[in-house]
N, C-alpha and C positions, 0 to 999 in steps of 0.2 A: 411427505418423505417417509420410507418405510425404512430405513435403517442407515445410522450415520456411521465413520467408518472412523475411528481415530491411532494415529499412531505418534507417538514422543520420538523424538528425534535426539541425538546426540552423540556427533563426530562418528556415522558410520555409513557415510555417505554411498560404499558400495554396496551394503546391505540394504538401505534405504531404496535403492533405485528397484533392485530384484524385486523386493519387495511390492512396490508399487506395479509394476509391469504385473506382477501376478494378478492385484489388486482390481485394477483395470482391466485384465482378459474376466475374472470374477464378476467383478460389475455389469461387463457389460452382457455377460452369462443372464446374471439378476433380472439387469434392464429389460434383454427379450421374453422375458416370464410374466414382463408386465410390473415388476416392481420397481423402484427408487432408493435408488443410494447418494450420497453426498462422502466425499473423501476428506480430512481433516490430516493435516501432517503440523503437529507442533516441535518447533526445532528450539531448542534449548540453548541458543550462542552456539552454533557450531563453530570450528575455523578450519572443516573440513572440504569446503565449499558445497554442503548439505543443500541449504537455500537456492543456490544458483542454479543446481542441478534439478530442483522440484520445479524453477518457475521455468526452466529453457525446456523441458523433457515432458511435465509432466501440467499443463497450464489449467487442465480440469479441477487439479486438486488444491482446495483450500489451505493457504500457507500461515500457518502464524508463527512470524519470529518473534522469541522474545530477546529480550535484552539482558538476560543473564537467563541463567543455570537454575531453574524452579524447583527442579525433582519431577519424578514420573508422578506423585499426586494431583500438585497442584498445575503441570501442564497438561495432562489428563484435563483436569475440570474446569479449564480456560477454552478447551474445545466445544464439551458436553454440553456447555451454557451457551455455545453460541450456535450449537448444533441442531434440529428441529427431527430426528427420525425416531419413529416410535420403536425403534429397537436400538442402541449404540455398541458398537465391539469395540472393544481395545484390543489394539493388535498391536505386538513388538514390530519395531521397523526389520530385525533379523528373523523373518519369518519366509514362507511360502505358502498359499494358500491355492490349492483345486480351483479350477474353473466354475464347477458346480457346488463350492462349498457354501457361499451365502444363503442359495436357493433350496439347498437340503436343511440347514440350520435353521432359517426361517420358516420351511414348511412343520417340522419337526416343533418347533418353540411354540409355533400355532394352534399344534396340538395338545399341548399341555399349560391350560391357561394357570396355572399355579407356579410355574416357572420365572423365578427373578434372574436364574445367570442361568450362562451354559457353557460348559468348555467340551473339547474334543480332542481325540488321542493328539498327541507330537510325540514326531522323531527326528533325530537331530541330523546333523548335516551325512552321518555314516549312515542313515536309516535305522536307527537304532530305538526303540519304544522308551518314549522320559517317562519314571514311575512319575514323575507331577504332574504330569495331566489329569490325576486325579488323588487327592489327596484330607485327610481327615484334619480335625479339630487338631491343633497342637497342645494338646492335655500335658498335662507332668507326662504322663507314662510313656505318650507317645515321641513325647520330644525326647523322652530318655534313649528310649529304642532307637529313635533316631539319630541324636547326638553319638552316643556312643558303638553305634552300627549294628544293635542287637538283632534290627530290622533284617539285617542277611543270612541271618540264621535261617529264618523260615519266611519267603519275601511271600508266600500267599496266607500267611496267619491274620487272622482279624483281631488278633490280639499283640503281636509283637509287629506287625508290620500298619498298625494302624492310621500312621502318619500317611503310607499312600494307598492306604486303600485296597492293600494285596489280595484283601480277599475277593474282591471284584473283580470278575475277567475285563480284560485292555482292551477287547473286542466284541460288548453287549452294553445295551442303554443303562443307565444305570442312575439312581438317584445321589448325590455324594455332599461331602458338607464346605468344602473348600476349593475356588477355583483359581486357575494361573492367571495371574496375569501376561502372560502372552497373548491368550487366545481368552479373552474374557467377554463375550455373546451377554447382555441385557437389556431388561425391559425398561421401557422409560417409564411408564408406573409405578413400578419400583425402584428407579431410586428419586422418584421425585416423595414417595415417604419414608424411604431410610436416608436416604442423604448421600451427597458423592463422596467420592474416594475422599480419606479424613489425610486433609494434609501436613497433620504430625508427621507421616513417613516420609521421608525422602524419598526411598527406594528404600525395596521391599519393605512386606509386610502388609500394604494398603490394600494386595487383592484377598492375603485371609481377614484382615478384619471389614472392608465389606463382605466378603464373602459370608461369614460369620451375622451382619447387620442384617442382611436378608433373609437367610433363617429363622433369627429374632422376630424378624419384623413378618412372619407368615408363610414366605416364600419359599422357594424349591429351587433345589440346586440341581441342574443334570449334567449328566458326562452323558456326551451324544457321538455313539460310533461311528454314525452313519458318515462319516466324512474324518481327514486326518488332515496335519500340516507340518511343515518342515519348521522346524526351530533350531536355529544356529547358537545352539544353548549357552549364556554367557558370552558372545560376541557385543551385543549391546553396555554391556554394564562391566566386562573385567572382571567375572566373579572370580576369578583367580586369585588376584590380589587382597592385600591383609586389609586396605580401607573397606573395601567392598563386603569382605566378610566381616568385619566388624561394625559394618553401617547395614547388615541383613539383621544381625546380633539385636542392634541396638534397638531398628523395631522389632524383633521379636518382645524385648524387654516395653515396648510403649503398649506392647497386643497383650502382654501380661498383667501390665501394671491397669489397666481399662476392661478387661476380659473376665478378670479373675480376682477372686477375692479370700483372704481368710488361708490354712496352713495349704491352703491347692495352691494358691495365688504366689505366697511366699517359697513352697518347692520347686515352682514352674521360673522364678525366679533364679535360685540358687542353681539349677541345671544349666539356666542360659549363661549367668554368672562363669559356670567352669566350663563352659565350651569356647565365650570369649578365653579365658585363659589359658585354654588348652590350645585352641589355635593359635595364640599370640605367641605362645610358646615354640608351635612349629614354625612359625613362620620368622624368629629370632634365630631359632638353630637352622634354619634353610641360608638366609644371609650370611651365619658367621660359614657354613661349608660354602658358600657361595665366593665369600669375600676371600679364606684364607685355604681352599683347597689348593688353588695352584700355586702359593708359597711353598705349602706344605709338602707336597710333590716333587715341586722343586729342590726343595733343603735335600729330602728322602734320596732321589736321583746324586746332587753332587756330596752327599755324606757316602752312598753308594761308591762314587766313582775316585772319591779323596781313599776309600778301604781299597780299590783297586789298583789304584796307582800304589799305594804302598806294600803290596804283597809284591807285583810288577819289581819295581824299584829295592824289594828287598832281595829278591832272588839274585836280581843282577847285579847289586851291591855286596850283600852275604849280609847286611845290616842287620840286625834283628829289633826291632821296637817292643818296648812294652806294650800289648795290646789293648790295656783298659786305658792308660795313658792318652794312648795314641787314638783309641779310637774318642776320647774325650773331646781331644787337639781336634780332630777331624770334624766334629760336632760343634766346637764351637767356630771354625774355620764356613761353612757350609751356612752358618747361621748368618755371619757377617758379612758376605756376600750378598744373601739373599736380602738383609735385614739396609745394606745400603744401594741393591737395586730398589728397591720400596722406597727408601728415601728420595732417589732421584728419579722418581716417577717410573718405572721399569712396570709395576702393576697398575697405571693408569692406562685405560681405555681414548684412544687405538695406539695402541704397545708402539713404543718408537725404541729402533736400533740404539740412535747415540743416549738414549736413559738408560738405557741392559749397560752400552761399554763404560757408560759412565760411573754405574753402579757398579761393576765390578772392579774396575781402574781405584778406583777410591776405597773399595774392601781389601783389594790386594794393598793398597798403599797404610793402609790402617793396621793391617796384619804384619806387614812389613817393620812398622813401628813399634810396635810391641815386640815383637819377634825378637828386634834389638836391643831390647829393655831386658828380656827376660835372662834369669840364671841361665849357664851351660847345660846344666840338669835339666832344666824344661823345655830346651831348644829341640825342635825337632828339622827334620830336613829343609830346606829353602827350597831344593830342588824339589820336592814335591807339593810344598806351599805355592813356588812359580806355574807348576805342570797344570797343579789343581785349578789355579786363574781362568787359565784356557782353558780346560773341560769346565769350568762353571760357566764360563761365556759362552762354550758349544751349547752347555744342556740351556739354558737359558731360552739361547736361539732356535734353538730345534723345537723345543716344547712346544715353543710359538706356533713354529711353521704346522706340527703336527695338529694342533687347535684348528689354526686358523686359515691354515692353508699357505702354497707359498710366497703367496702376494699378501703376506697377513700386516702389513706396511699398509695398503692400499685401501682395507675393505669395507671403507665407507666415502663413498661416492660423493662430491659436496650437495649435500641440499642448501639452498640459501633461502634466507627471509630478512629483507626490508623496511626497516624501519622510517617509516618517510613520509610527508606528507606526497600529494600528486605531482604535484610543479616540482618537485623534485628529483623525484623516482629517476626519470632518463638521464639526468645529470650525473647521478650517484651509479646508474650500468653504466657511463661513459668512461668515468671517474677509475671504477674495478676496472675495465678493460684495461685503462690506459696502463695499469700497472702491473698486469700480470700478462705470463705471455699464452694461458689458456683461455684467460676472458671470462664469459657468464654464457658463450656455448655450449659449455659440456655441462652446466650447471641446473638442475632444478631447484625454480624459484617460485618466491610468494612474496607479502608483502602488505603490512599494516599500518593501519593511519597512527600518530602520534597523538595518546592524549592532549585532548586540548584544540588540539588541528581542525577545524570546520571545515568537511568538502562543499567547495563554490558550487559543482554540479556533479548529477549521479555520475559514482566510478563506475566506470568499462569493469563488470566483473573480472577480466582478462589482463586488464590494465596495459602496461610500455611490453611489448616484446612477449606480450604475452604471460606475463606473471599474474598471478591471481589474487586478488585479494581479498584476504579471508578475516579478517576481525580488525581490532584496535588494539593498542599497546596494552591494553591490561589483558589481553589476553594472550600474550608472547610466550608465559608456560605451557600453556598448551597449546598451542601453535607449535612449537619446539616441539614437544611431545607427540602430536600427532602425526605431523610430515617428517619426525626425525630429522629436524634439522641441525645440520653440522658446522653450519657459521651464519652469524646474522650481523647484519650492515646496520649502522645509524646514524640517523641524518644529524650530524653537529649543525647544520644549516636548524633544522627542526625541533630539536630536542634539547633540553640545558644541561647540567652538568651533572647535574641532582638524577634528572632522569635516566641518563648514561649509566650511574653509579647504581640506580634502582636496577635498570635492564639485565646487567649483569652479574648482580646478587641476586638477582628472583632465577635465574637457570642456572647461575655457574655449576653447577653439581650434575647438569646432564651433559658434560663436556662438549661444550658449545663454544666454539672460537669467535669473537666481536673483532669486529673493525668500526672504526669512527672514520667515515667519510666526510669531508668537510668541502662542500663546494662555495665558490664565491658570487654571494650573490646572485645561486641561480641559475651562474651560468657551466658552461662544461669545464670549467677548468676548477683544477683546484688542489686539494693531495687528500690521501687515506694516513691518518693517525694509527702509527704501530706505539708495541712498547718503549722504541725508542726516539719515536718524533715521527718524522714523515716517512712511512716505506711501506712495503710489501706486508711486514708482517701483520699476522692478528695480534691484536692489542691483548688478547689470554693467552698467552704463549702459557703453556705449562708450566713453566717454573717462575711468573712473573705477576702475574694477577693474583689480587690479595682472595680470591674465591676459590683459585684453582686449589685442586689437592694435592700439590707437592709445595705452593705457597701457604696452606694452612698448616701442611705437617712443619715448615720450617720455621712458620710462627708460634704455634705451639711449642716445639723442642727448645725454642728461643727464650719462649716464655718459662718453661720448666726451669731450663736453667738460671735466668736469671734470679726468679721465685727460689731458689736452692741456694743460689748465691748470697740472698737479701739474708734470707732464715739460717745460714751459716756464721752468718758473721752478726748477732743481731745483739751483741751487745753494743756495737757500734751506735746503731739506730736505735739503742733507748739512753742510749749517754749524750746522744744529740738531740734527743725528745722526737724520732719520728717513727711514733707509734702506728702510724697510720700507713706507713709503707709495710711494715711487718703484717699489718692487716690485710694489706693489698698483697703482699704476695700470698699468704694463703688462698686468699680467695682463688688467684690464677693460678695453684698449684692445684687445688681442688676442681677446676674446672669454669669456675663461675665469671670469671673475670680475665680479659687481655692488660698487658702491660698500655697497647696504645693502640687508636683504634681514633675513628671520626665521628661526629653525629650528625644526624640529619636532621636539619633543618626545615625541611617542606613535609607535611603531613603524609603520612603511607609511601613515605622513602624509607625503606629499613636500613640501620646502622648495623654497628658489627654489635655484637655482644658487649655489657657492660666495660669498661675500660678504663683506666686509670689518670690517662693522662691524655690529651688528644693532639690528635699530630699540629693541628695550629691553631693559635689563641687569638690570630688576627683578628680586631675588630671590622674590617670591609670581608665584606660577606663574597666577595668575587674574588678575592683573592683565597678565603675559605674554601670556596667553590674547587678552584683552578688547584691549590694545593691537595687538595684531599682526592680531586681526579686521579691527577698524577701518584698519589699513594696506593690507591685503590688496584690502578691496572697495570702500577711496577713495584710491587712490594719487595722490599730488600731488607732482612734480618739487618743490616748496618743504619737501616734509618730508625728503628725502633729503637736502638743503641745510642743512638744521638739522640734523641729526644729522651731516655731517660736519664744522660748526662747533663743536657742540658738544666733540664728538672732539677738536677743535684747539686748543680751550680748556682740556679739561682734561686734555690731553695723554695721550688713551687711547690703546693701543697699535693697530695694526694686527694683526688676526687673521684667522684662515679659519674658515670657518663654513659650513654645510651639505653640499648635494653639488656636485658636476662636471656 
């Protein structure tokens, strides 16, 4: 075998396919030259249907699934080892590669027996030339240039741009010290005496410190013109995101801590040090404008339009207001609006009409209230306090529509995924139809086995009706995260009560609507579990599931106050000797601690955060089960209430309970 070919796989299933079809016109390019190739595709747990697609499309190419998430290193070097070609490339699955590129690369390599890697220019999906296709040692100086962008100053210096290698032209052979791992061309001799990719790195870092090993170890690095390839740069990996840059970070710091030694070692450190921090920092201040820019817009617009109505309203009255006064009033009027659409979910994603009227209805009735409290002196008009309601409910609405368009009600389509074992699945689409009057027609679907679940025989990758199935329950975050799923079904036939409570604390935060189907036995009949018993609804209704984020903001505020109320009155509680509530409410005032909250009982079910008191003491563990459901996906500020009365009545102690 004259060259193996390996690619890592993970959830990019239509970059994956391109990929390959290049791979194969390449190949068979090679083949008529008289040479030999073998394909290698390692998939990392997709639950993209990555595997399906490799064995139905592509049946040449040697498949290994593993059963979790390895990292680019070590599924790399589960290929290399089982691979037999006296050359291997690592090639990203988001690539492109020429028809005649194996057969230039190899003729090329051949020529230069001193050669351990070889990379070749990339340009990215715009045809755009990547400076990493070729690229230097990460020294202090150069990581400096690099870090802090000194490198643009002068991108052909060999001295400020030495990270990529500027002084090299992008289009002549060239000998260099660091290669991509995209496009990573080597000899099998070489690394059978430097050794494979080192699987400290997760991702990045693994192609400069082999890159770096072969060097050491004798060998020659080239950048080979003579051919190019397409790199869909950061498609595979999310380099966009803050884990991804901080997990490039971290090996940079393992390539530091192994590479270098002595005050080089310890500056080459302290650079990477404040780049993590510099990033972590933009990527802090991009969330908070992310989170509180359309608040802030918002207030801006009806502080605006509360100044307009009242210039309006003064000419045709003759009124005159005091302007700082007034515009004070207007400010904080503008505030309380905005500050009780947030409360009743009006900035949770996808924006609902009745949370805007609801949030407004309830600021104007709050303002209303005070209104009537306050001196004559600081009263200001009603009539423009009522006019402002409407215009805050206009701009509200209209922002939306202008974001998001006029259907901005609408703009996510249902994707669905199933929770189920097989003998169930048709049960549970019978189940949905029977209760809605759109059905699982207009629906795309998928659908995962249940921990625990043994399938009796191979699943139909396509499954009942055509759903797919792409993983097992532990891997439901990202399954959600991949197909953007917007509601997912669970078999109460399948699954226990524990696991229900798992499924929807591991996503609730990517607003993800559960239903509990419960069929009988099997068979097609049976009902879907809403928040309030048998119905339609999803069981996260926004304002009722203890994970949603208008049910934590009302547990929280609940919790504040009660914590304010305890430490208000706290002579009370040390004349009764309960010191330990006073304890307890700091903690929940500082953040560390809920007044009441569940634990879990079965191993890797996460409970809620530390908690004081738990919602039931029962000794039968099904009845634990069953009440702590039912708390879980109907939370109501009034049950917290009662149970810390109860507490007070019968003088139960304060304890800690779950995690941190």
């Amino acid at each position: 075998m004259d060259l193996s070919i390996v690619i890592v796989n993970y959830n990019v299933e239509h970059f994956l396919a391109q990929c390959l079809v290049s791979v194969r016109k390449a190949t068979a390019v090679f083949q008529a030259a008289g040479f030999e190739a073998e394909i290698w595709v390692v998939d990392n747990r997709s639950v993209d249907g990555s595997c399906e697609m490799v064995r139905r499309d592509f049946p040449e190419v040697k498949l290994l699934a593993l059963e979790e998430n390895v990292g680019f290193s070590r599924g790399n070097n589960e290929a290399i080892r089982r691979s037999t070609g006296e050359w291997v490339l690592l090639l990203n699955p988001d690539t492109v590669v020429p028809e005649d590129a194996f057969v230039k690369t190899l003729l090329y390599a051949q020529n230069h027996p001193k050669a351990g890697g070889l990379g070749v220019p990339m340009v990215d999906g715009q045809g755009r030339y990547l400076p990493e296709s070729k690229r230097g040692l990460p020294s202090p100086w150069a990581a400096f240039c690099k870090i802090s962008g000194l490198y643009r100053l002068a991108k052909k210096s060999a001295r400020l741009n030495r990270y990529y290698q500027g002084h090299l032209p992008s289009d002549a052979d060239a000998q260099i010290e660091i290669l991509s791992g995209a496009f990573m061309w080597m000899r099998r001799k070489a690394l059978d005496e430097v050794g494979l990719l080192d699987e400290q790195y997760f991702m990045y870092g693994e192609d400069i410190d082999l890159s770096w090993r072969l060097l050491k170890g004798g060998w020659e690095n080239h950048y080979f013109a003579g051919t190019s390839i397409i790199h869909y740069k950061g498609e595979s990996t999310k380099k966009g995101s803050l884990n991804y840059v901080l997990v490039f970070y971290k090996a940079m710091l393992i390539f530091a801590r192994t590479h270098f030694e002595g005050s080089e070692g310890r500056l080459l450190l302290v650079l990477i040090q404040l780049a993590i921090y510099f990033r972590a920092a933009l990527a802090i201040l991009s969330r908070l404008v992310k989170r509180w820019a359309l608040p802030a817009m918002e207030w801006g617009l009806v502080f605006a339009g509360l100044i307009g109505i009242m210039h309006v309203y003064s000419e045709q009255t003759g009124i005159l207001y005091p302007w700082q006064r007034a515009t004070s009033a207007w400010a904080v009027y503008a505030a309380t609006w905005t500050v009780s659409v947030w409360l009743n979910g009006g900035y949770d994603q996808p924006w609902r009409t009745p949370s805007i009227i609801k949030g407004v209805a309830f600021g104007t009735l709050a303002l209303l209230v005070v209104y009537g409290l306050l001196p004559e002196s600081l009263r200001f008009s009603r009539a423009i306090l009522l006019s402002g309601s409407g215009l805050a409910l206009l701009i509200f609405t209209l922002v939306r529509k202008l974001i998001a368009g006029p259907n901005w009600e609408n703009q996510q389509s249902r994707r669905r995924l199933f929770v189920s074992g097989p003998e169930d699945l048709e049960h549970l689409i019978d189940l949905v139809d029977s209760v809605e009057m759109r059905g699982t027609a207009d629906s795309a679907m998928w659908a995962l086995l249940p921990e625990g679940v043994e399938q009796k025989t191979p699943l139909n990758p396509t499954g009942f009706n055509n759903i797919r199935w792409v993983g097992s329950a532990q891997d439901l975050a990202e399954a959600v995260r991949v197909h953007r799923i917007t509601e997912v079904v669970l078999s109460g036939h399948d699954l226990t009560a524990w696991n229900i409570i798992d499924s929807m604390s591991r996503v609730a935060d990517n607003r993800v609507q559960f239903r509990i189907a419960w069929s009988e036995n099997g068979q097609n009949k049976g009902h879907i579990m809403g928040s309030g018993g048998p119905e339609t609804a999803p069981i996260t209704e926004l304002q009722r599931a203890i994970q949603r984020p208008s049910a934590k903001r009302t547990k929280k505020l609940f919790d504040v106050l009660c914590s304010l109320m305890v430490l208000s009155t706290f002579p009370i509680w040390m004349l009764t000797n309960r010191f330990s509530w006073l304890q307890g409410a700091f903690k929940v005032l500082i953040g560390k601690a809920t007044w009441v909250g569940f634990s879990s009982e079965i191993k890797g079910v996460p409970a809620l955060k530390m908690h004081l008191l738990n919602r039931c003491e029962s000794i039968d563990p099904r009845i634990r089960q069953r009440i702590n459901l039912t708390y879980a996906r109907d939370y109501r500020w009034t049950t917290d209430l009662g149970v810390i009365q109860e507490a007070l009545i019968s003088h139960r102690a304060i304890h800690r309970h779950g995690n941190n």
